[in-house]
C-alpha positions as CSV (number, residue, x, y, z in Angstrom):
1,X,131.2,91.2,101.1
2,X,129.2,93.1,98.5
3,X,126.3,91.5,96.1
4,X,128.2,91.6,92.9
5,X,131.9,90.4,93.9
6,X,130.0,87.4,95.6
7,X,127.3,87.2,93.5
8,X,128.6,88.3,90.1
9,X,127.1,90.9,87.7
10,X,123.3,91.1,89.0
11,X,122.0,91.2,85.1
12,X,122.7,87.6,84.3
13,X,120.4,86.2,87.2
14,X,117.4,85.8,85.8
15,X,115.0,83.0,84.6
16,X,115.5,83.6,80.9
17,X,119.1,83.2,81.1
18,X,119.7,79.6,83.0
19,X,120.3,76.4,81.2
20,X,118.9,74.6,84.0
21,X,115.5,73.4,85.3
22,X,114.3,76.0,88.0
23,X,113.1,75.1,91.0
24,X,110.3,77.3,92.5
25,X,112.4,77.5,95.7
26,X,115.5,79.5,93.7
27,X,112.7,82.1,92.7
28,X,112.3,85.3,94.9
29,X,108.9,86.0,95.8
30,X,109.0,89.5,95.5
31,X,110.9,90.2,91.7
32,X,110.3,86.6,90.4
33,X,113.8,86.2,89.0
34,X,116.7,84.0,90.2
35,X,117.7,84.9,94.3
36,X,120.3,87.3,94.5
37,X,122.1,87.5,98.0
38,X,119.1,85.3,99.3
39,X,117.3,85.7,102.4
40,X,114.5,84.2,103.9
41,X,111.3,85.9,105.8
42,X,110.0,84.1,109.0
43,X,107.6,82.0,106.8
44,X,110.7,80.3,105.1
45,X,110.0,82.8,101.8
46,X,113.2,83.4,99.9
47,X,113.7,86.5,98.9
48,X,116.8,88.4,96.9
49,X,118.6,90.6,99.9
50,X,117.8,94.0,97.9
51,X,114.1,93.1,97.2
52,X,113.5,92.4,100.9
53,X,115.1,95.7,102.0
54,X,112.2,97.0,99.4
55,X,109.5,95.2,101.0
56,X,110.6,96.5,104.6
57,X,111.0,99.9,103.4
58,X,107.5,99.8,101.6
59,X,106.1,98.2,104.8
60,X,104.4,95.4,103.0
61,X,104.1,92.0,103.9
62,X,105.3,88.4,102.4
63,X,103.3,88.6,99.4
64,X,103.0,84.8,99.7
65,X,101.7,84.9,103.7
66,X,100.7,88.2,104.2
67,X,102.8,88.1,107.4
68,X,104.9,91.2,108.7
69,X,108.5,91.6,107.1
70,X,111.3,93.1,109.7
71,X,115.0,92.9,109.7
72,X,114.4,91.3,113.1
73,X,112.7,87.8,111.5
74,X,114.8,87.7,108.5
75,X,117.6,84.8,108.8
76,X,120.3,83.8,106.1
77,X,119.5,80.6,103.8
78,X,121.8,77.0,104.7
79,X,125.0,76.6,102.6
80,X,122.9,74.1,100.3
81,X,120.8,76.0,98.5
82,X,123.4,78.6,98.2
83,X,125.4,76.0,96.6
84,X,122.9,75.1,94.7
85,X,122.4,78.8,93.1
86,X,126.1,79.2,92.1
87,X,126.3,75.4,90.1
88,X,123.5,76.7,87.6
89,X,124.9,77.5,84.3
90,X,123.6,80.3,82.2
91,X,123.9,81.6,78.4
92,X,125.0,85.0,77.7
93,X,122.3,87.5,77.5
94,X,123.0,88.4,74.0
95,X,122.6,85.0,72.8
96,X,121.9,84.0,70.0
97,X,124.7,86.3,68.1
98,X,126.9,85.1,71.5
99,X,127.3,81.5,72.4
100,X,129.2,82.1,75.5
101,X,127.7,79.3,78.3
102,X,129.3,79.3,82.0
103,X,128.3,80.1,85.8
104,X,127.6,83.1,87.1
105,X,131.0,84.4,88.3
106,X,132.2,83.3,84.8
107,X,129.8,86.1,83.3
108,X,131.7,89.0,85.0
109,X,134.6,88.5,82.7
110,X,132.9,87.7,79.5
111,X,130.5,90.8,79.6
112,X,133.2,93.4,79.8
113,X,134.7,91.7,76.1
114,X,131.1,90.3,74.6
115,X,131.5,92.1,71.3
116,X,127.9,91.9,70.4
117,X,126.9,93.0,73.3
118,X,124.6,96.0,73.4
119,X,126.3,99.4,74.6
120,X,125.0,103.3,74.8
121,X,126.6,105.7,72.9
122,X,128.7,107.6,75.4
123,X,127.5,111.3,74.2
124,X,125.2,113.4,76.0
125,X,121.9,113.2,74.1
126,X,122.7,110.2,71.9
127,X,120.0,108.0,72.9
128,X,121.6,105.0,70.2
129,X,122.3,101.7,71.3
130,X,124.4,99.6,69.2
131,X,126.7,96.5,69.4
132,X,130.2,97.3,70.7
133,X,132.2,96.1,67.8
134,X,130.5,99.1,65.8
135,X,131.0,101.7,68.6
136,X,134.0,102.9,67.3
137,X,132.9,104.2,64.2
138,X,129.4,105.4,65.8
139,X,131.7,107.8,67.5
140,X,133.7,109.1,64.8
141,X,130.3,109.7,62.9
142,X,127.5,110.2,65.9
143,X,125.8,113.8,65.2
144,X,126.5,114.3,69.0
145,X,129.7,113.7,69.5
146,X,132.0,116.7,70.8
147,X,133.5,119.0,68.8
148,X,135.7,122.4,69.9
149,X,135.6,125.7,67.4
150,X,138.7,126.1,65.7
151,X,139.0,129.6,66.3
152,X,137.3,130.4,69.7
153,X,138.0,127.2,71.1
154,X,134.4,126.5,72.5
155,X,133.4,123.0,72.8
156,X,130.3,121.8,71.6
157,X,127.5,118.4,69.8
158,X,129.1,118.6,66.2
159,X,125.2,118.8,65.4
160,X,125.4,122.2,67.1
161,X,128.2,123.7,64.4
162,X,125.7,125.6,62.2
163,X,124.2,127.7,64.8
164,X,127.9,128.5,66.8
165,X,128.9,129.9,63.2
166,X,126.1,132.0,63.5
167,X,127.2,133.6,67.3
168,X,131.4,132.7,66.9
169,X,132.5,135.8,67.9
170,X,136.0,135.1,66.9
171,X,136.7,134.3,63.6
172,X,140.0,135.2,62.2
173,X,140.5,137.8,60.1
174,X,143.6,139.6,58.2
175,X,144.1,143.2,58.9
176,X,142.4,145.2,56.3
177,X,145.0,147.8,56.3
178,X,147.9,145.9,54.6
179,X,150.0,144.0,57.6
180,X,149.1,140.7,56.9
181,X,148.5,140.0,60.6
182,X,145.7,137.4,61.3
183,X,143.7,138.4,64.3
184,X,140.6,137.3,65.9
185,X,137.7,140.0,64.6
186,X,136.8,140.9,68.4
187,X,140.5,142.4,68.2
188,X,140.6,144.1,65.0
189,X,139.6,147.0,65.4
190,X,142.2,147.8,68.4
191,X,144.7,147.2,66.1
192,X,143.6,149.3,63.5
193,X,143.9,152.0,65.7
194,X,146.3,151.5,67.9
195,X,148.7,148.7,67.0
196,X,149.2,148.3,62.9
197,X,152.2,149.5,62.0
198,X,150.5,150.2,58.5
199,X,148.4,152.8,60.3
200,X,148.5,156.3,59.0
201,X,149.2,159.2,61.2
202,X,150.2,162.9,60.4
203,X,153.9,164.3,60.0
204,X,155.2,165.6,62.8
205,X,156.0,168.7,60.6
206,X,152.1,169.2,59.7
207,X,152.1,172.4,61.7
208,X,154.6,174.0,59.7
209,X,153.4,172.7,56.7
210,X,153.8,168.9,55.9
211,X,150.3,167.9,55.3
212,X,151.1,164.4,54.2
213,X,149.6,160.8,56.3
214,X,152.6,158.0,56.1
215,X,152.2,154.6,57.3
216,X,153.7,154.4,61.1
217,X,156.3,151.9,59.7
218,X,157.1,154.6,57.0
219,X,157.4,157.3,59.4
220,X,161.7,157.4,59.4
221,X,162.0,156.6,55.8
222,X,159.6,159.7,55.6
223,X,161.9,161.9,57.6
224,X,164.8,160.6,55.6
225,X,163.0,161.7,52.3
226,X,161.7,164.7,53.1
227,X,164.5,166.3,55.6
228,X,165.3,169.3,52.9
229,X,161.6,169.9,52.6
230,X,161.0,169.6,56.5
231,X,164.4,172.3,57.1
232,X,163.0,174.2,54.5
233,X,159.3,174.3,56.2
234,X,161.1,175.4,59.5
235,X,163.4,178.1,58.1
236,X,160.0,179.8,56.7
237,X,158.9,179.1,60.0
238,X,161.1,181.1,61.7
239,X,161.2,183.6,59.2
240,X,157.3,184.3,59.9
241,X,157.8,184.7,63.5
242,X,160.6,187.5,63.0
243,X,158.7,189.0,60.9
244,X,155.6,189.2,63.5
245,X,158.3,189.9,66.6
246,X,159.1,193.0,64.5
247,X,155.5,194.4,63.8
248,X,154.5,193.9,67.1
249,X,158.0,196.1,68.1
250,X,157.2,198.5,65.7
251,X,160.7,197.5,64.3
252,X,161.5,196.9,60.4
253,X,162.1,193.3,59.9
254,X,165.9,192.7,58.1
């Protein structure tokens, strides 16, 4: 069975915390608080189970005796004084703001709702420590607390919003040549150039003539407008290259 579901939460064991008298004989002799998990040494020493596994691995001896610790001479205290150590009563840690009182194994479900008790603020690099009933709004306000770029989608400490401005490569911006279209300014230029359909190219009649730039999304109403000019462009066209069939012939052109 493990330390805390037999033992309870390992915090409320100390001295400062009982209500009752303490005997010397509850106290371990190595961390001078209450015994947790107790065991005693060949010499009868009572010591918590975790500080005695520090004593072994230090390879000290009973500070009391000065006589060799092993897991060989180590031997479990009688039920009585383990009794004993789960009658005492103790007072919550955050006393005096909480007047919770109760044993041990009470503790365990008091210090998960103790609303004064002290808590960290959950955010990486947010060293605050506050009561729990004001955690809530620590969040909402705490200069650390995470916050994700509304137009690259990065996440990031709200306190670190000034200098992400500064490197955002993706703000939104509307295309500058008229299309309304809202596009991340990584992209804009590609659709300048390649996708706006307010983009300007050359009539497909330029070689005979039509030197005018429409608008891609203008292009048809263009040909519409200008089909008499265009026919007109391409009859002089043809006109030109009978005219140069002929001289190079040596023929009169008709």
């Amino acid at each position: 069975v493990s330390t805390q579901s037999t033992w309870g939460k390992i915090d409320i064991w100390k001295v400062k915390y009982c209500l009752n008298p303490i005997e010397k004989d509850l106290v371990c002799q190595e961390c001078q608080e209450l015994v947790v998990n107790p065991i005693k040494d060949s010499c009868g020493h009572l010591f918590c189970r975790e500080c005695v596994d520090k004593v072994i691995n230090e390879k000290r001896s009973c500070p009391i005796s000065k006589a060799k610790i092993s897991n060989e001479n180590l031997r479990e205290p009688d039920n009585v004084l383990t009794d004993l150590l789960k009658t005492l009563n103790f007072a919550c840690p955050n006393r005096p703001r909480c007047e919770w009182k109760g044993k041990a194994r009470e503790y365990d479900e008091h210090a998960d709702k103790c609303e004064v008790r002290s808590v960290k603020c959950p955010y990486h690099g947010c060293e605050e420590r506050l009561l729990l009933t004001s955690l809530a709004r620590h969040r909402e306000e705490c200069p650390n607390r995470k916050f994700i770029c509304n137009v690259c989608r990065t996440r990031f400490a709200w306190n670190q919003l000034a200098n992400h401005r500064a490197v955002c490569i993706e703000p939104k911006v509307v295309c500058s040549l008229g299309c309304r279209k809202s596009l991340p300014r990584s992209q804009h230029q590609q659709h300048r150039k390649y996708e706006c359909p307010k983009r300007q190219m050359e009539c497909a009649y330029k070689d005979l003539g039509c030197d005018e730039l429409i608008a891609v999304d203008c292009f048809e109403q263009h040909c519409i407008d200008e089909a008499e000019k265009h026919l007109i462009l391409c009859k002089r066209n043809e006109e030109k290259k009978i005219k140069k069939d002929a001289k190079a012939d040596g023929k009169p052109s008709e």
